[in-house]
C-alpha positions as CSV (number, residue, x, y, z in Angstrom):
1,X,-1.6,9.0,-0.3
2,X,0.4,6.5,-1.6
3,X,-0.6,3.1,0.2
4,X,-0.4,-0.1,-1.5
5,X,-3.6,-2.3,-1.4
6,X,-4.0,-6.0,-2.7
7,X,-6.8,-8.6,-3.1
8,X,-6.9,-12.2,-2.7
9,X,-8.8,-15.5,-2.2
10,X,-10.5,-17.5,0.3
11,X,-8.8,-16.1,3.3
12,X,-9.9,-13.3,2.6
13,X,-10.2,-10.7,0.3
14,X,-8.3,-6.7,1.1
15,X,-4.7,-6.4,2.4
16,X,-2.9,-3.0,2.9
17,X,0.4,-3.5,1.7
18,X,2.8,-2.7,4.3
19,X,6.7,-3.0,3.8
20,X,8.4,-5.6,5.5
21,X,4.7,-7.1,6.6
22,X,4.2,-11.0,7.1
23,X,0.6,-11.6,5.9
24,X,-1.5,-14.9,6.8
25,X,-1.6,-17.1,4.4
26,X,-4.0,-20.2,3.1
27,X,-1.2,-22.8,3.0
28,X,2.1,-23.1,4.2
29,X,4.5,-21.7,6.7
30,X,5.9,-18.2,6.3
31,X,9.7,-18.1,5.6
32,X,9.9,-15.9,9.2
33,X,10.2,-18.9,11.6
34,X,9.5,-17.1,14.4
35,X,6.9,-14.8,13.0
36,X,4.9,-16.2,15.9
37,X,1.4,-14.2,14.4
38,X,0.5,-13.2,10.7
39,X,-1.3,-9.8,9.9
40,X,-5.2,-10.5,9.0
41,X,-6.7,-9.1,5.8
42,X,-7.8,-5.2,6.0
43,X,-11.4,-5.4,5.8
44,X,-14.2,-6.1,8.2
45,X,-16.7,-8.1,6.3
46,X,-15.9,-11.4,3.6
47,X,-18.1,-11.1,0.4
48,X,-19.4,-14.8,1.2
49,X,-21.3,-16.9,3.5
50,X,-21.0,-20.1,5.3
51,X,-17.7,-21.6,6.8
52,X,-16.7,-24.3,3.7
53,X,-15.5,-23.3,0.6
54,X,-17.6,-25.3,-1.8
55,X,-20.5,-23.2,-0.4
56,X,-19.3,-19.9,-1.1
57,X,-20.3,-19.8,-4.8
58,X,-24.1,-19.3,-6.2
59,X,-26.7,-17.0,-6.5
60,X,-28.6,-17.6,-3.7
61,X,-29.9,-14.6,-1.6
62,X,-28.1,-14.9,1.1
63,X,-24.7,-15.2,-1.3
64,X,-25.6,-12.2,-3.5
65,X,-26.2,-10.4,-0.4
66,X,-22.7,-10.5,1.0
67,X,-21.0,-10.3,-2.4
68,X,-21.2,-13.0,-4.3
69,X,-18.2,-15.4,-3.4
70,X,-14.8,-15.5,-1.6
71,X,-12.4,-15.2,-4.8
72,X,-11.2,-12.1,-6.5
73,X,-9.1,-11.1,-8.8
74,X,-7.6,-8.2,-9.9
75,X,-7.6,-4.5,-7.8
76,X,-8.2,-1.1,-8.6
77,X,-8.4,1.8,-6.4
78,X,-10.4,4.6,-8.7
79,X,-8.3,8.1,-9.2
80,X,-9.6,9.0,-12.5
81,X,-12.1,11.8,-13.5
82,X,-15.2,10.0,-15.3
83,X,-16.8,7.6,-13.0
84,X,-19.2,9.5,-10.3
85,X,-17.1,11.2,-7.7
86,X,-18.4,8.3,-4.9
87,X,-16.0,6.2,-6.9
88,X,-13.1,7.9,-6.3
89,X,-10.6,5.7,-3.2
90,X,-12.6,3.2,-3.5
91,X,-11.4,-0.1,-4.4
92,X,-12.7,-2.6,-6.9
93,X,-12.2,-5.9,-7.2
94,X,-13.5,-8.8,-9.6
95,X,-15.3,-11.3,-8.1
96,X,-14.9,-15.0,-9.5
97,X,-17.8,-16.7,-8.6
98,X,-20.3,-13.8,-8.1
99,X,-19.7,-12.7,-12.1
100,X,-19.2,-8.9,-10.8
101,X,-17.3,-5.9,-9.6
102,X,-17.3,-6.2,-5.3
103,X,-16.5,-2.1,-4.2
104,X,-15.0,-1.7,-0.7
105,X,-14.3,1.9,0.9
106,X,-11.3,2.6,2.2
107,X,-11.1,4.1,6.0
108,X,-8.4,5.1,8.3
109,X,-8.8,2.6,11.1
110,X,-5.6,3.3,13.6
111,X,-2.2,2.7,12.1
112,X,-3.9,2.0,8.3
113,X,-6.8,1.1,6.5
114,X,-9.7,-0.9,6.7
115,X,-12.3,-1.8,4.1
116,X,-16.2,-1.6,4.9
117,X,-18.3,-3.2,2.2
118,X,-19.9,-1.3,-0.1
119,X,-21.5,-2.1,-3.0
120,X,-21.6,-4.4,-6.4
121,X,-21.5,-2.7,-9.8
122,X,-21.5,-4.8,-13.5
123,X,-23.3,-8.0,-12.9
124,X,-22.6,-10.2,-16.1
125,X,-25.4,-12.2,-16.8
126,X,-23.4,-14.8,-18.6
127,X,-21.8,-18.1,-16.8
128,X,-18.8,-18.1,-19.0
129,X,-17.8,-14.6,-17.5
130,X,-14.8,-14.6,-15.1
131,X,-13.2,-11.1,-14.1
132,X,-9.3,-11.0,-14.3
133,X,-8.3,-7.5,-14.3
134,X,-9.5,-4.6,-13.9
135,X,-7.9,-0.9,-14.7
136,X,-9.0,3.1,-15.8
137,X,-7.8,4.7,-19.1
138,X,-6.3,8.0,-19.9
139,X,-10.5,8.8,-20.4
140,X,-11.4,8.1,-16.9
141,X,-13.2,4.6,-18.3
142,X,-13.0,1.5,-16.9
143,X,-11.5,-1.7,-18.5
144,X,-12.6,-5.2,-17.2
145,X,-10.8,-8.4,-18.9
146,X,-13.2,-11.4,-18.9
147,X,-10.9,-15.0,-19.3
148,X,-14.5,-16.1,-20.1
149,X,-14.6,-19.9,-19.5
150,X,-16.5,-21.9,-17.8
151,X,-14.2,-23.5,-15.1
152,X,-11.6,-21.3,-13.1
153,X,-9.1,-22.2,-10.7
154,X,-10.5,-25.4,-10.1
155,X,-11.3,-26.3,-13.9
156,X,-11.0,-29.7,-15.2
157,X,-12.5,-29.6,-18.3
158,X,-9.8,-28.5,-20.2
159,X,-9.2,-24.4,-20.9
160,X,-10.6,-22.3,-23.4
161,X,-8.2,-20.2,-24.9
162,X,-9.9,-18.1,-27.2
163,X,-12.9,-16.6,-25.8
164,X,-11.1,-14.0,-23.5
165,X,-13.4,-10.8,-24.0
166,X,-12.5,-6.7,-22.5
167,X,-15.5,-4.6,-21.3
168,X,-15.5,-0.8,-21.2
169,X,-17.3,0.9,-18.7
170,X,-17.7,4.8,-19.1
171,X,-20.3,7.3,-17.6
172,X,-22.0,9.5,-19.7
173,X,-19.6,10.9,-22.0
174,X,-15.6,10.7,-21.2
175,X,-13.0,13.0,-21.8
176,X,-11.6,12.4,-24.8
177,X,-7.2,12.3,-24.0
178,X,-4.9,13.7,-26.7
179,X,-4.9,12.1,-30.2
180,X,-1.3,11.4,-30.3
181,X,-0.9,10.4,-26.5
182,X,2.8,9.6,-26.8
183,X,4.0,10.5,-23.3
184,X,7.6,9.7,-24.8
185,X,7.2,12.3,-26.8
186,X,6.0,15.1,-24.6
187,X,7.8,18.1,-24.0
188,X,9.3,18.2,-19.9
189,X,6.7,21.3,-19.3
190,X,3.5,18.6,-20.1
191,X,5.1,15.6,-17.7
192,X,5.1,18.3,-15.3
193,X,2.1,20.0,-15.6
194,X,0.2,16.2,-15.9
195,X,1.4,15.9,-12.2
196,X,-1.6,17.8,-11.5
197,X,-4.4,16.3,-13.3
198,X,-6.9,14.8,-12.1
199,X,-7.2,11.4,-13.8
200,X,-4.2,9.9,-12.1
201,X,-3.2,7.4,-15.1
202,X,-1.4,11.0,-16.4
203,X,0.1,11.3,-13.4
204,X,1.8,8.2,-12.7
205,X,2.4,7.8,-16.5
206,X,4.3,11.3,-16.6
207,X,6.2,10.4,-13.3
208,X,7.5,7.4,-14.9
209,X,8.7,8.8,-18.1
210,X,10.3,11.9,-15.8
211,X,12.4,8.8,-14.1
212,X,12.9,7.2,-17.2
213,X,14.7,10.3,-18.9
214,X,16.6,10.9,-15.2
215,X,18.0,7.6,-15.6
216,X,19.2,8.5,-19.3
217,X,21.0,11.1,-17.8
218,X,18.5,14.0,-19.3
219,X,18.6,17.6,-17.2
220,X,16.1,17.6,-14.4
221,X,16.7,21.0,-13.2
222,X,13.4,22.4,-14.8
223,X,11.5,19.8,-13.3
224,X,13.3,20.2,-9.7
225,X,12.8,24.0,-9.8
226,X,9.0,23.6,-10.6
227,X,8.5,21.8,-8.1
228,X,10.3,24.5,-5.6
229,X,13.7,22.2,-4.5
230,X,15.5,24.4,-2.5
231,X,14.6,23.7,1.1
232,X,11.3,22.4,3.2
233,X,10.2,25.8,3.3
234,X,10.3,26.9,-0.3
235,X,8.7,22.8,-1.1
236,X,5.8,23.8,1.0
237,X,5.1,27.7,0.1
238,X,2.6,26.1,-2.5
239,X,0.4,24.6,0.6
240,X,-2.0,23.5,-1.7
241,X,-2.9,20.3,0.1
242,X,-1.4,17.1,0.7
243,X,-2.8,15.5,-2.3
244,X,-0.3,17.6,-4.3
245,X,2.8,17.9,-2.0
246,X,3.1,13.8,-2.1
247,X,2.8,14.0,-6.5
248,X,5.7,16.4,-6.2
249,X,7.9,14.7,-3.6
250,X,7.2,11.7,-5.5
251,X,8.4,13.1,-8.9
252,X,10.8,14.8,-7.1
253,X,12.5,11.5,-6.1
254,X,12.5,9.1,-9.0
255,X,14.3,12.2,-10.7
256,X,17.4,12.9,-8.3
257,X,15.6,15.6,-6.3
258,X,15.6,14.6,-3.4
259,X,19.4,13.8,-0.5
260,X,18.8,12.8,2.8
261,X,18.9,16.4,4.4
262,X,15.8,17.2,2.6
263,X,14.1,14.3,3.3
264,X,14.9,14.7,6.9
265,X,13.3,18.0,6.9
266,X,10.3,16.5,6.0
267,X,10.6,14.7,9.6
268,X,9.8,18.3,11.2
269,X,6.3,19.2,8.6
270,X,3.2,19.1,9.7
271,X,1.4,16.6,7.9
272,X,1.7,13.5,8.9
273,X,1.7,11.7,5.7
274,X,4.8,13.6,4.1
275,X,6.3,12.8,7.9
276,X,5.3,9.3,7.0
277,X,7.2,9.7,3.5
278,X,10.5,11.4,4.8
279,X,10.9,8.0,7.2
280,X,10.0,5.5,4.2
281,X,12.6,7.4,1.5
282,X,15.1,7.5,3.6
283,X,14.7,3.9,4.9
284,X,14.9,2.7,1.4
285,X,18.5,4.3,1.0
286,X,19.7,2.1,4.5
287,X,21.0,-1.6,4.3
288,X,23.5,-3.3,7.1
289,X,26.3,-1.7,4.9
290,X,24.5,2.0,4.9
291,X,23.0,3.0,8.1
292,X,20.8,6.1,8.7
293,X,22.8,9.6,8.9
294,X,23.0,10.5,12.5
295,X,20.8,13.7,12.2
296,X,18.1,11.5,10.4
297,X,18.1,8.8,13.1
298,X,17.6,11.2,15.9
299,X,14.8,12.4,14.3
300,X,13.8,8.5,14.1
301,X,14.0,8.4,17.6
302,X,12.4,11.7,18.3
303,X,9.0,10.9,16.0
304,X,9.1,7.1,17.9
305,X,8.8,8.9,21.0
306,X,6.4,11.8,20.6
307,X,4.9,11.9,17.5
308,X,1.0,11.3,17.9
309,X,0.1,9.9,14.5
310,X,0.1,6.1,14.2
311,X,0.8,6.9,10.3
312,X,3.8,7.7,11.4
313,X,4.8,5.1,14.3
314,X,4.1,2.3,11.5
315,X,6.5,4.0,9.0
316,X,9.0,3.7,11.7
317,X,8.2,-0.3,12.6
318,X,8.0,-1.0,9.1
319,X,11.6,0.9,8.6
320,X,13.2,-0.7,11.2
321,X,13.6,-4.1,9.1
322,X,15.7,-1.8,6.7
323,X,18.1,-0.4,9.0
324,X,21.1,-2.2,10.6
325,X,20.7,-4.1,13.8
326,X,22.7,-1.0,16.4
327,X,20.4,1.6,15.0
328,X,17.4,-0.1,16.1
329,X,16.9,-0.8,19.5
330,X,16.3,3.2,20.9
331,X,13.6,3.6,18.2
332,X,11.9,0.1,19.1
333,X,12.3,0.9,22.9
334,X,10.4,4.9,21.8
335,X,7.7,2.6,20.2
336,X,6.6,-0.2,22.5
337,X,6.1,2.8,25.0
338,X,2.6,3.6,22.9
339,X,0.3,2.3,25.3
340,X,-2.4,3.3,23.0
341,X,-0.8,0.9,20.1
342,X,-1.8,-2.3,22.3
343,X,-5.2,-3.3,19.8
344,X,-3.9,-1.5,16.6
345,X,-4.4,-4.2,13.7
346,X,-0.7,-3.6,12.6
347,X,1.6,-2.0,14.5
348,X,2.6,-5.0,17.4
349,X,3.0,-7.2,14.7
350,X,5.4,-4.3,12.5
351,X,7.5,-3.8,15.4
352,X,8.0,-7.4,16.4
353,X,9.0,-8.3,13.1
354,X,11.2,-5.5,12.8
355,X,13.5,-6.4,15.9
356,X,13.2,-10.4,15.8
357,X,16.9,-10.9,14.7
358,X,18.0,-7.8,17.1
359,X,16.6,-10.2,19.7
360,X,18.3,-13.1,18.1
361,X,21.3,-11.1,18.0
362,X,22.2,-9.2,22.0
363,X,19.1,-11.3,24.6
364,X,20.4,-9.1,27.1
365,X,18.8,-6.1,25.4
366,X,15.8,-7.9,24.5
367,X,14.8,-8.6,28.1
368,X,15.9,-4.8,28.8
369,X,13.6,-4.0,26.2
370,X,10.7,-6.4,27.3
371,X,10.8,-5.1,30.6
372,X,9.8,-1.5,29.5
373,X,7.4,-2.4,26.8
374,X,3.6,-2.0,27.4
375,X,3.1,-3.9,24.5
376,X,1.4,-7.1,25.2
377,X,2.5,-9.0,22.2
378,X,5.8,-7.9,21.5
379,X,6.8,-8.5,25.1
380,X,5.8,-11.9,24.8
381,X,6.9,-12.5,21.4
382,X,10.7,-11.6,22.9
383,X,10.1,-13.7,25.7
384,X,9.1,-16.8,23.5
385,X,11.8,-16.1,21.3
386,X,14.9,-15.5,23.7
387,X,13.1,-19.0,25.5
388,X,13.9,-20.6,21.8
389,X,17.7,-20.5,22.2
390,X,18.0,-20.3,18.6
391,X,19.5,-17.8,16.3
């Protein structure tokens, strides 16, 4: 559906990737002084044991049992068409220290995601290997770089720089892609057509080239009328599934086929995630110089209030950083009125960070606002931060 994932190290290891988030961090303080509270990774399990780091590498059982260590590199979320179906959303990570490929599922859990352990897949039996990246092809197969050496991040022995290796994973026998797989040269028709196939490296590769050749001023009228431009209702005749709608918006956008009136209509569909990207498009056209349209921000104000997805009520938080100071205040007042919001992983912390300088900016609307939110955290994240005095 579009959502941004990320892995990382020691604190640990699956983040959803949420515009405008503040995530915690190993060292440091985050450049939002009054952030107050940090969003904690995505996932409810760490792929090591024990409570210092110098433990968390090894093979003993208990180790290999929960993953094989607590650093990773590299991310990939499988869309491609060779790997056994099971494969596909999930997302794989190398693991430094347990020489392998950690595999988390992806859930809804409230406003977002959260990963659930799932499995290990291509143990190396070497102690030189060490994952970096890893990625699918145009042939569905799977390509692991391996910096092969025998320190890592904490090396001090010197680095060896020519023993990097690549490993191909396939299953059974992969499609085999087009001989001269130029996507340059490919005729408008194919880029458009490759929006629907179902290895999404020929997707995301065709989109790109369709926004290339926009921004080179090429005619993007066959590409807007095959993907039915005319109104909401003619963009969703096709009701094939979600899946589909968001590739066409998508393409739809990086090519000049989109204005705000049809991305507001998107505001009034049914499902939630093309509600979810009608708020984010057209948050991304606002600055403090360019507010929302006033049509489009009553519709902001009309989803903070009644809409029942929380897909939808975190769009909104994480828009309201984008949007000048004025324009915020009803939607933040619709969204600290979700009761049921109090627990979610992200959305207190979203909305906080989204009105901290609107607090900064009018106190006597902030305590206005405090006073009707049923939020516990934001209402005492504006009280701590009108009690600051500072701007």
């Amino acid at each position: 559906y579009g959502e941004g994932f990320f892995t990382n190290c020691v604190i640990g290891h699956l983040w959803h990737m949420i515009p405008g988030a503040h995530y915690k961090r190993m060292y440091g303080e985050d450049y939002m002084t009054h952030s107050y509270e940090l969003i904690d990774q995505h996932a409810d399990h760490l792929h090591w044991v024990g409570k210092k780091w110098g433990e968390s590498r090894g093979n003993t059982p208990e180790q290999d049992k929960a993953g094989g260590g607590h650093a990773h590199v590299g991310a990939m979320i499988y869309l491609a068409d060779n790997w056994p179906k099971k494969y596909r959303n999930m997302i794989g990570m190398c693991n430094v220290h347990g020489q392998r490929l950690n595999f988390d599922k992806l859930e809804r859990q409230g406003s977002g995601y959260v990963g659930r352990r799932g499995h290990d897949l291509f143990f190396a039996n070497d102690d030189w290997f060490r994952g970096i990246t890893v990625k699918y092809g145009p042939d569905g197969g799977v390509y692991i770089s391996d910096w092969c050496d025998y320190g890592e991040c904490h090396d001090n022995d010197g680095v060896h720089c020519q023993s990097g290796r690549i490993y191909k994973v396939t299953y059974g026998e992969p499609h085999h892609p087009p001989k001269d797989l130029d996507i340059t040269k490919m005729t408008l028709q194919q880029l458009i057509t490759w929006q629907y196939h179902k290895n999404d490296w020929y997707v995301r590769r065709s989109r790109l080239e369709l926004q290339r050749r926009a921004a080179c001023g090429e005619d993007m009228s066959r590409v807007h009328d095959s993907f039915g431009y005319v109104n909401k209702e003619v963009f969703l005749s096709k009701r094939r599934n979600t899946f589909y709608n968001l590739r066409e918006l998508w393409a739809l956008h990086v090519t000049g086929g989109t204005n705000s009136e049809f991305l507001t209509a998107l505001l009034d569909v049914e499902d939630e995630y093309m509600r979810k990207w009608g708020i984010h498009l057209l948050a991304e056209s606002t600055s403090a110089n360019r507010p929302l349209a006033e049509e489009s921000r009553r519709k902001f104000v009309a989803l903070a209030n009644d809409d029942n997805s929380p897909v939808v009520r975190l769009a909104l938080a994480s828009a309201l950083q984008r949007i000048p100071v004025k324009q915020r205040w009803e939607i933040a007042t619709a969204l600290v009125d979700h009761e049921e919001d109090n627990d979610d992983h992200n959305l207190p912390l979203m909305i906080w960070y989204g009105i901290e300088s609107a607090v900064a900016a009018d106190r006597t609307k902030a305590l206005q606002l405090a006073s009707k939110c049923k939020l516990s955290k934001v209402r005492q994240f504006i009280a701590k931060r009108v009690a600051s005095g500072s701007n």
